[in-house]
N, C-alpha and C positions, 0 to 999 in steps of 0.2 A: 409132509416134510419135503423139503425143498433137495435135489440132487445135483451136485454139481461135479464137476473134472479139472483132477489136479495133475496139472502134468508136470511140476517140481521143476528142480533145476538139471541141467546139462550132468554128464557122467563126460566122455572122451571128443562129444561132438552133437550138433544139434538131432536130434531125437527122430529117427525117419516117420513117415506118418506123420508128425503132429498138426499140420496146418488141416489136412485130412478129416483128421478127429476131432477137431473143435468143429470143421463143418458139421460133422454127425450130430456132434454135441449140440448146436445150434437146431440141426433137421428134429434132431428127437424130443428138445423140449425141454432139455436139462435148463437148469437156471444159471450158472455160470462156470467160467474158468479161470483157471489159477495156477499160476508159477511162481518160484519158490528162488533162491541164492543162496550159494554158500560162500566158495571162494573160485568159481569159473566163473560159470554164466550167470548174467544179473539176470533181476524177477521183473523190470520196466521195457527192456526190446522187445520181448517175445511176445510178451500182453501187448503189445500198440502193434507189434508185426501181423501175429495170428488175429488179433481181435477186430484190425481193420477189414476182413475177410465176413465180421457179423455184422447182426444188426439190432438182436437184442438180448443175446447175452450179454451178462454181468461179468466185469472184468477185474480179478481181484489178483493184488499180492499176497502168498503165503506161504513165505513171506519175506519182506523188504525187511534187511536190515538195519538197527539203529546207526551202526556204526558206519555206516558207507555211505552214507551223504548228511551233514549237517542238515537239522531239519527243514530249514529255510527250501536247502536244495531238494526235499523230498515233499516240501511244499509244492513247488513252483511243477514237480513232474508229476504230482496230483491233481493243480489245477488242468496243467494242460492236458494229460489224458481223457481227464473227463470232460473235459470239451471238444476232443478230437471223436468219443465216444458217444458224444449224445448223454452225457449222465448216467454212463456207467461203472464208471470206474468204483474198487472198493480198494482202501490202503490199507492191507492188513502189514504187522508191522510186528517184528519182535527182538529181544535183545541179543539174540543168540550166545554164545555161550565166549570162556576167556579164552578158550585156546584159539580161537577165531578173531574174535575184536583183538585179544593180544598180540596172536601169532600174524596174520593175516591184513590187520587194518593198521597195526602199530599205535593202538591207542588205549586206555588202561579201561579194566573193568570194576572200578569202584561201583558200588548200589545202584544196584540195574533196576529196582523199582523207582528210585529218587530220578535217575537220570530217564528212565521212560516216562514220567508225570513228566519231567520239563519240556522232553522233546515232544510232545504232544498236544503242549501248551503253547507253543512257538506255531507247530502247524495249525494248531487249528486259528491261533489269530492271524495266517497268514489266510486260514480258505474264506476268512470272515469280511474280513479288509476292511474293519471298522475304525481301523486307526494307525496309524506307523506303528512295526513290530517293535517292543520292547519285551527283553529277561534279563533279572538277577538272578537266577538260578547259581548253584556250584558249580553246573557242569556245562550253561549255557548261558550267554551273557549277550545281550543286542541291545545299544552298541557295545562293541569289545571299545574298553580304555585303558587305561593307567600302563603298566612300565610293557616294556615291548611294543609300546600302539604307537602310529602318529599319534590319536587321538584326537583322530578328523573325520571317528567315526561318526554316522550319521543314523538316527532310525528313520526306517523308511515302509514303505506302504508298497504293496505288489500293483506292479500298473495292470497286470491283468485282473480284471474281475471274473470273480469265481462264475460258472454256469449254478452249483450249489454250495453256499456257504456249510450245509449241513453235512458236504460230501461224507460217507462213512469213515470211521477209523477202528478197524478188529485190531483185537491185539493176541499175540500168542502167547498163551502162558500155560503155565503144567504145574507150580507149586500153589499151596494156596494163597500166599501173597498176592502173588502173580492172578490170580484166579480173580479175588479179588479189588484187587487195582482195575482189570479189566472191566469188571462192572461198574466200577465207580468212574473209570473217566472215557469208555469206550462205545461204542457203538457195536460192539460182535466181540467170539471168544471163539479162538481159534486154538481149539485141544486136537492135541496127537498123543496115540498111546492110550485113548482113554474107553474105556469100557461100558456096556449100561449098567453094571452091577456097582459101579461108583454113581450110580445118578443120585442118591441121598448126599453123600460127601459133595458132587458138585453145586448142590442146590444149595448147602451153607454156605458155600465160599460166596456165590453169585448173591444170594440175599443180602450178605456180610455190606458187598461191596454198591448193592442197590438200595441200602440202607444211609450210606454216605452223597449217594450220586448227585449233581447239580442240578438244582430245576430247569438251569440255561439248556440241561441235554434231551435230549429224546427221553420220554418213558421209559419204563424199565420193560415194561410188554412189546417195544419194537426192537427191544435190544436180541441179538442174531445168537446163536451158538451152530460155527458150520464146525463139524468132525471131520478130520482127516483120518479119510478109512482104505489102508492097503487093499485088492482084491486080486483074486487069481482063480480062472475056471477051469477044474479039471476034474478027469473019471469019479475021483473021488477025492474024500477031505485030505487026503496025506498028497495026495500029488501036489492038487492045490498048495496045501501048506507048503512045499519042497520049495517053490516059485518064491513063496516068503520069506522063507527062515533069512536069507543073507543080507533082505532088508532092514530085517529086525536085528541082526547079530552086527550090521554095521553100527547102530544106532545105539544098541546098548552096550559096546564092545570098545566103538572105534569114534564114536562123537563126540569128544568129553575126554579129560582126564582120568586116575583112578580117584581122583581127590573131587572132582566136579560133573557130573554128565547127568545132567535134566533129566533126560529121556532114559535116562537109567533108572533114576528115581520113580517117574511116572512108572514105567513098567513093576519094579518094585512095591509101590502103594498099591497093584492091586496081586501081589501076594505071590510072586515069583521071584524069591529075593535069591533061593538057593539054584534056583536058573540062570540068572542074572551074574550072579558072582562066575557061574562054572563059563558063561559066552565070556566075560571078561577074561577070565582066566588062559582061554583057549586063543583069544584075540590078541592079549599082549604077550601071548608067543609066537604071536607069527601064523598061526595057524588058522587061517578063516576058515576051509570050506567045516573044520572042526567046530568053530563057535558056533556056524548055522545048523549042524547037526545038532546042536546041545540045545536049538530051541524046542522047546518043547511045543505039541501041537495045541494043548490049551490052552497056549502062552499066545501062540497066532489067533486061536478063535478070540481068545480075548480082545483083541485090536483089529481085526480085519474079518475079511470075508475070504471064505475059501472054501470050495467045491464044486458040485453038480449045479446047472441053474437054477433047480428048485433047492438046494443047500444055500445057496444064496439069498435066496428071497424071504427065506424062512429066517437064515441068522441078519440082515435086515430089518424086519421085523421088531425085532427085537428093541431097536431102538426109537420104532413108535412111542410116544406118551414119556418119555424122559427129554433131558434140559435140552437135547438138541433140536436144535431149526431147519438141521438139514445136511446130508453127508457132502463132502468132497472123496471121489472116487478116483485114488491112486493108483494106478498102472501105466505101462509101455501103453504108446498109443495103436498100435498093431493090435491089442485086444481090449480097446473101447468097444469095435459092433458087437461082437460076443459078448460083453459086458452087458451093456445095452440093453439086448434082445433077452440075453437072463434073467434081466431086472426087472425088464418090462417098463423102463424108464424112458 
């Protein structure tokens, strides 16, 4: 199983350590790294910043969002990373949620499964460049015409040529639609939230969706599942878990609506519903360091890693022989070498 380092998006400022810890990450052997955007820091500088620093790590978004560049535009900065990479790059890519595309990009969130199939269909006939870009899609249209166009638009073909027409596209999903979709039109499945005790539940969704998938694609056997897995090393599992809880009480509290929050759900589906309601509870009153106290610690083992370094290696483990391909390891990059040396990775 394949380990990689996800250093997410920015909080108040760029993250001390991180160019540092991708070196490590590079020295130690991991397989790749990965940054993340919400509504600061984008998930495409930091990967060509840090990533120009390697030479064979795997440089992945996770993830880019739909809504912050038409796909055209999220084309053209896939080809070119991966040319600037050597053929490394991976575009992982998700919908993220409405209070974000609403609030945030000013753009609506009708059928986020409809409009992630077209924007995916657009990139990939750009990474392909077998023909000038056309879609009728609802939600994507090349050329754009009729009322408001000159209608002088043109379809066009990308002058650069791809280094790999085949380049990856993960996508992140957490319901089972979502789940899904990503087997049927993607190349990798970028879960958060998700546990091994759902690996039966993940195996129907992914079948579901590799049951539809295109013969134009990759096999369903090179198809990737990386996890995104919080960690934290300490005396023992409760200190560890303390490191957590306000990661998780953001995410189920404060990322989402009361009416919409993904990652509320995922946590939910695997059976922390009356958890879940009391961090909301406690988060839309204002009171964070209270929602992080209301997570519960089986709530953190359930998603993440947290303890001693053999506590770690052991709940690791765990996820040998289920659907994943390989972890993304969450933390500050000030405790990557600790991380590392506990993993023995």
């Amino acid at each position: 199983m394949r380990v990689g380092l996800h250093l997410g998006y920015w909080s108040s400022g760029p993250p001390a350590g991180a160019e540092r810890a991708v070196e490590l990450a590079e020295a130690a052997g991991l397989d790749s790294v990965w940054t993340a955007e919400a509504y600061g820091s984008d998930a495409l500088t930091p990967l060509a910043w840090w990533g120009a620093r390697t030479t064979r790590l795997r440089l992945g978004t996770g993830i880019a969002q739909l809504s912050a560049r038409t796909p055209t535009a999220t084309a053209m900065a896939a080809l070119t990373l991966d040319h600037l990479s050597g053929g490394r790059f991976v575009l992982g890519l998700g919908a993220s949620g409405p209070q974000v595309v609403e609030g945030w990009y000013g753009q609506p969130y009708p059928r986020p499964l409809e409009r992630t199939r077209e924007y995916v269909d657009v990139v990939r006939q750009v990474l392909r460049r077998e023909a000038p870009v056309e879609a009728a899609g609802r939600h994507y249209r090349l050329p754009l015409t009729g009322e408001g166009t000159t209608d002088e638009g043109k379809a066009l073909r990308p002058t650069l040529h791809p280094l790999r027409a085949d380049l990856p596209i993960h996508l992140a999903a957490q319901g089972p639609r979502n789940v899904v979709l990503a087997a049927e039109i993607g190349d990798g499945w970028l879960p958060a939230f998700h546990a091994p005790r759902l690996d039966g539940w993940a195996r129907e969704q992914l079948a579901a969706g590799f049951a539809r998938r295109s013969p134009d694609l990759p096999p369903a056997d090179r198809f990737e599942v990386n996890v995104s897995l919080p960690v934290a090393v300490g005396n023992d599992i409760e200190a560890a878990a303390d490191l957590l809880r306000p990661h998780i009480a953001l995410y189920v509290g404060g990322m989402g609506s009361q009416r919409s929050n993904f990652h509320r759900e995922a946590v939910e589906r695997l059976g922390h519903e009356a958890a879940c309601a009391e961090v909301a509870r406690l988060w839309a009153a204002g009171d964070r360091a209270g929602a992080a106290r209301a997570v519960p610690t089986e709530l953190v083992l359930d998603v993440a890693l947290a303890g001693r370094p053999e506590q770690l290696r052991e709940q690791l483990a765990a996820w040998h022989g289920t659907v994943a391909t390989g972890v993304l390891l969450q933390l500050p990059p000030a405790a990557v070498p600790a991380v590392v040396e506990a993993l023995a990775v």
